[in-house]
C-alpha positions as CSV (number, residue, x, y, z in Angstrom):
1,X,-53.7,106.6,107.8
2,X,-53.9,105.1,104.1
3,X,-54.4,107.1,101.5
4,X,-56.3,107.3,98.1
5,X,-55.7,109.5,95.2
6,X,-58.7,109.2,92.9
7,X,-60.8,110.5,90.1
8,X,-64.4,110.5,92.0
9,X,-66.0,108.2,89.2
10,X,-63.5,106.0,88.5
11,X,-64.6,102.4,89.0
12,X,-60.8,100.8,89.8
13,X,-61.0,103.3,92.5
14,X,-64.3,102.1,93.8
15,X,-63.1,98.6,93.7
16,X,-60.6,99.9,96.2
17,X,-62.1,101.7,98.9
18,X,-64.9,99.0,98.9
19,X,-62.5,96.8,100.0
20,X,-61.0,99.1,102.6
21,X,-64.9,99.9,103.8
22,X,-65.9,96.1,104.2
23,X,-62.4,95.3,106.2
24,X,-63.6,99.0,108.1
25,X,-60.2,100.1,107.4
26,X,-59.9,104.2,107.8
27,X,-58.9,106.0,104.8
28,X,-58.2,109.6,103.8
29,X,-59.0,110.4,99.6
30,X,-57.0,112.8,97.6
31,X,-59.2,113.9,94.3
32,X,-57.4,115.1,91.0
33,X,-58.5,115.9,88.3
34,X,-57.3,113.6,85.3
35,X,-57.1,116.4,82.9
36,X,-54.9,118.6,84.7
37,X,-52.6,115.5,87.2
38,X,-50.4,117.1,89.6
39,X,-46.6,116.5,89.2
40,X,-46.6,115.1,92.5
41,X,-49.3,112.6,91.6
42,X,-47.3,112.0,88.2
43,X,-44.3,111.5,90.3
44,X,-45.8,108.6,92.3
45,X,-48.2,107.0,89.7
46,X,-45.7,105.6,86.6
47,X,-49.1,105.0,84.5
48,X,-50.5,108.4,85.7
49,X,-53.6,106.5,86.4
50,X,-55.6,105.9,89.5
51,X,-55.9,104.6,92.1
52,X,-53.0,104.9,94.1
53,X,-52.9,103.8,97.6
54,X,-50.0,105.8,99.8
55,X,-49.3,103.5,103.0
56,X,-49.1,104.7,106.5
57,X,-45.6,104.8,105.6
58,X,-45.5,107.0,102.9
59,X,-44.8,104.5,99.6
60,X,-47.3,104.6,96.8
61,X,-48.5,101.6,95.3
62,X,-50.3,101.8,91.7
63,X,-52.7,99.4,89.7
64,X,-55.5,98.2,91.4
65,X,-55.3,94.7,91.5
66,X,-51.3,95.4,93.0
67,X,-53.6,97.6,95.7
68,X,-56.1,94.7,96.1
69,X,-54.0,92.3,96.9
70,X,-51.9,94.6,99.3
71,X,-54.9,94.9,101.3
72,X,-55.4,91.3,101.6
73,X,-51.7,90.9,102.9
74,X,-52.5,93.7,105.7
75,X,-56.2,93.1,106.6
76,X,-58.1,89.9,107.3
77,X,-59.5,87.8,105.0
78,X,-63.5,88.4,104.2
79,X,-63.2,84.6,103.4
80,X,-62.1,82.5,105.9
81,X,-59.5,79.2,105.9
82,X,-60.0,79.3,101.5
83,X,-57.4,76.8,99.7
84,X,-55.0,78.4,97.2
85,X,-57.4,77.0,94.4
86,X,-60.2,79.1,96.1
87,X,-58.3,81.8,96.3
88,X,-56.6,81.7,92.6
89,X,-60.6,81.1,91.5
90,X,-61.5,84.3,92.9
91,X,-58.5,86.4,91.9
92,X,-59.4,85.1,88.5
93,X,-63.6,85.8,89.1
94,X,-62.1,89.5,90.3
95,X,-60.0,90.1,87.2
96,X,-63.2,89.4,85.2
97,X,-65.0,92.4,86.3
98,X,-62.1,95.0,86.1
99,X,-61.1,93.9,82.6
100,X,-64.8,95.1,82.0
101,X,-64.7,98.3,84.0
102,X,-63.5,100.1,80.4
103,X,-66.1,98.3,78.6
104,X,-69.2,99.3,80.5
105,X,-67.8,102.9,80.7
106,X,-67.6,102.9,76.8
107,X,-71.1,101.3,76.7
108,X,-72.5,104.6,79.0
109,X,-70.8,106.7,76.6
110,X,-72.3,105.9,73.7
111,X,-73.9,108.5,71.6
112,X,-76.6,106.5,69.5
113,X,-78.7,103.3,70.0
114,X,-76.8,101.4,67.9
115,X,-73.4,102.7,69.3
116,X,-75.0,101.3,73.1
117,X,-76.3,97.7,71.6
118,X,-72.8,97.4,69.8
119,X,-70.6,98.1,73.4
120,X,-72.9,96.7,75.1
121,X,-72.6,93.2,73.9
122,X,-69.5,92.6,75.0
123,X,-70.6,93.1,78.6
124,X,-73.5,91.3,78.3
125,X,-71.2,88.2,78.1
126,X,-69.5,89.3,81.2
127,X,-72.6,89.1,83.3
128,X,-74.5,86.2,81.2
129,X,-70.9,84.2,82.5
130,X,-71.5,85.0,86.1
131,X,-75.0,84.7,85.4
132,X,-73.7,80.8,84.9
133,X,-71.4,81.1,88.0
134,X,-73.7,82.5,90.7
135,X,-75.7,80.1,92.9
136,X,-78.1,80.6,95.3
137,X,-76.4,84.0,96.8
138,X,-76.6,86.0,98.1
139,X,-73.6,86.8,97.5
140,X,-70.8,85.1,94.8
141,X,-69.8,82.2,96.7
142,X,-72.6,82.2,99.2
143,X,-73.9,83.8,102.0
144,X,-70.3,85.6,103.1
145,X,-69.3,88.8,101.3
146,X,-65.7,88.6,99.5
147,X,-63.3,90.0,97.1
148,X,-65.3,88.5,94.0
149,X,-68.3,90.6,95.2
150,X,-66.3,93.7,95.9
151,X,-64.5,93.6,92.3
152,X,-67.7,93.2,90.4
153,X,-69.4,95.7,92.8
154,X,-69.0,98.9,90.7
155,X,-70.3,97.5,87.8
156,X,-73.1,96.4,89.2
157,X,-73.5,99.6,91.2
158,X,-73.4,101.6,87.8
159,X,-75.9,99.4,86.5
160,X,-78.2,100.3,88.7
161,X,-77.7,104.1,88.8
162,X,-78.3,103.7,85.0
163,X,-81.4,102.3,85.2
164,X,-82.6,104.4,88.5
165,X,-82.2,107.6,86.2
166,X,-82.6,106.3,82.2
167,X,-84.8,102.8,82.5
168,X,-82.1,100.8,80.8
169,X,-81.0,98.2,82.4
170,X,-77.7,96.3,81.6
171,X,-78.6,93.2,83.4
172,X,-82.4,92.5,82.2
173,X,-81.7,89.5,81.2
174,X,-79.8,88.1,83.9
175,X,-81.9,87.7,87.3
176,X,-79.4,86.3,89.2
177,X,-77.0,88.9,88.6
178,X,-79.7,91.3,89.2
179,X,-80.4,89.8,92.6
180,X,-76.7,89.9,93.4
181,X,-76.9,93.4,92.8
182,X,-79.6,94.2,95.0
183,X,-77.8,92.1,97.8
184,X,-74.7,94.0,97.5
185,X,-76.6,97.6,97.6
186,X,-78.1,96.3,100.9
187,X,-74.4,96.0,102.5
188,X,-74.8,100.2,102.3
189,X,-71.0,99.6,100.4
190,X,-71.7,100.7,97.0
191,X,-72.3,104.3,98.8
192,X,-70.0,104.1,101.6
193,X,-66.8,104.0,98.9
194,X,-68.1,106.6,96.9
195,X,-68.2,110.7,97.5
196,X,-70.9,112.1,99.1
197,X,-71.7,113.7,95.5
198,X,-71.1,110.6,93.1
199,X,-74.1,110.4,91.4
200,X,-74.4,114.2,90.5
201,X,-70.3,113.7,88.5
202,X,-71.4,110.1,87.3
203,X,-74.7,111.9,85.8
204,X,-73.0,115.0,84.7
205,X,-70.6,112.4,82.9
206,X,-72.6,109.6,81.5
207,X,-75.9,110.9,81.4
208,X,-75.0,114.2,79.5
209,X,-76.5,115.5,76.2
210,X,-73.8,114.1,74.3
211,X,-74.7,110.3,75.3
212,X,-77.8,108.6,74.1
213,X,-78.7,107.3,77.9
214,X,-78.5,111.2,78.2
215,X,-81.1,112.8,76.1
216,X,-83.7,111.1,77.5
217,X,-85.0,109.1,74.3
218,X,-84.6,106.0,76.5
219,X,-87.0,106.3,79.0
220,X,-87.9,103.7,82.1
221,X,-90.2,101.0,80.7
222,X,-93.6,100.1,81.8
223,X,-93.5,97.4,84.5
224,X,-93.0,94.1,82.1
225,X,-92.5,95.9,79.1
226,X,-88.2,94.7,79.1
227,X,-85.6,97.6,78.4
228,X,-85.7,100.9,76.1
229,X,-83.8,100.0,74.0
């Protein structure tokens, strides 16, 4: 059976078991802890960094777009008969949303207001850009799930647990992005590639006492009243 060795709140990791989960590929996953990796996860992982996927054969493979595009060699495609512009087009759409991954992680730890509006900006573009892209849905290119969906699916995902515990919501502004979200939390994937406890660590993490979406001074708006902050 493939293998994952992940950090439970890691979003690169997400990426990756969402794609094993909609191709129903089984999977086993190893958790470390990042401030304490063990030498044998050191010894496997040149960048020390997750996720690595361990084949059925034993040999690691690290960086997750490397481990994305191994799973498209070994498993079906989610998109059928796609030319090698369609598929270049959404390698590139993918490599959008995990450039970002960093970004919105920085943006959810910010400790003040204007430390959030700041980091926040730059993913703003990010969605306003597929915000551009998106048509009628429900998903990225249409009514069939693929890779583009699955890349952007964590930050969507954390998205919405941020607004399901704080009110704040990263993709206000963008309805079509916000619809795309909804869609792909339907599929039942967002919590399917996560731990059973994800939201408690992402909470205990993000929504601490040392962040501003933490201490509770941004509260969930009245219905039409736009974000907190």
């Amino acid at each position: 059976m493939i293998k994952i060795v992940s950090f439970k709140i890691c979003p690169f990791v997400q990426r990756v078991t969402a794609m094993l989960d909609a191709r129903n590929i089984p999977y086993h996953v190893d958790y470390i802890s990042l401030s304490d990796k063990p030498h044998w996860f050191l010894d496997i992982s040149p960048t020390g960094q997750v996720p690595v996927l361990i084949t059925e054969d034993g040999e690691p493979i690290f960086e997750s777009d490397a481990i994305a595009e191994y799973i498209d060699e070994i498993a079906p495609a989610l998109e059928a008969d796609l030319t090698p512009v369609a598929r270049a087009r959404n390698r590139a759409w993918g490599y959008q949303a995990s450039k970002h991954y960093l970004v919105q992680c920085s943006a959810m730890r910010s400790a003040d207001k204007e430390t959030l509006a700041e980091r926040s900006a730059n993913l703003s573009r990010a969605f306003a850009r597929a915000e551009g892209e998106l048509g009628e849905g429900p998903f990225f290119n249409g009514k069939t799930l693929g890779n583009v969906d699955l890349a952007w699916l964590p930050l969507l995902d954390r998205a919405r647990i941020i607004t399901k515990y704080t009110g704040h919501d990263f993709l206000s502004d963008f309805p079509k992005v916000k619809a795309w979200q909804q869609s792909l939390d339907q599929t039942g994937l967002p919590a399917k590639s996560v731990a059973a406890d994800f939201e408690q660590a992402f909470s205990e993490f993000y929504l601490s006492d040392q962040t501003y979406l933490g201490t509770g001074k941004c509260q969930a708006p009245r219905r039409g009243s736009g974000t907190c902050c």
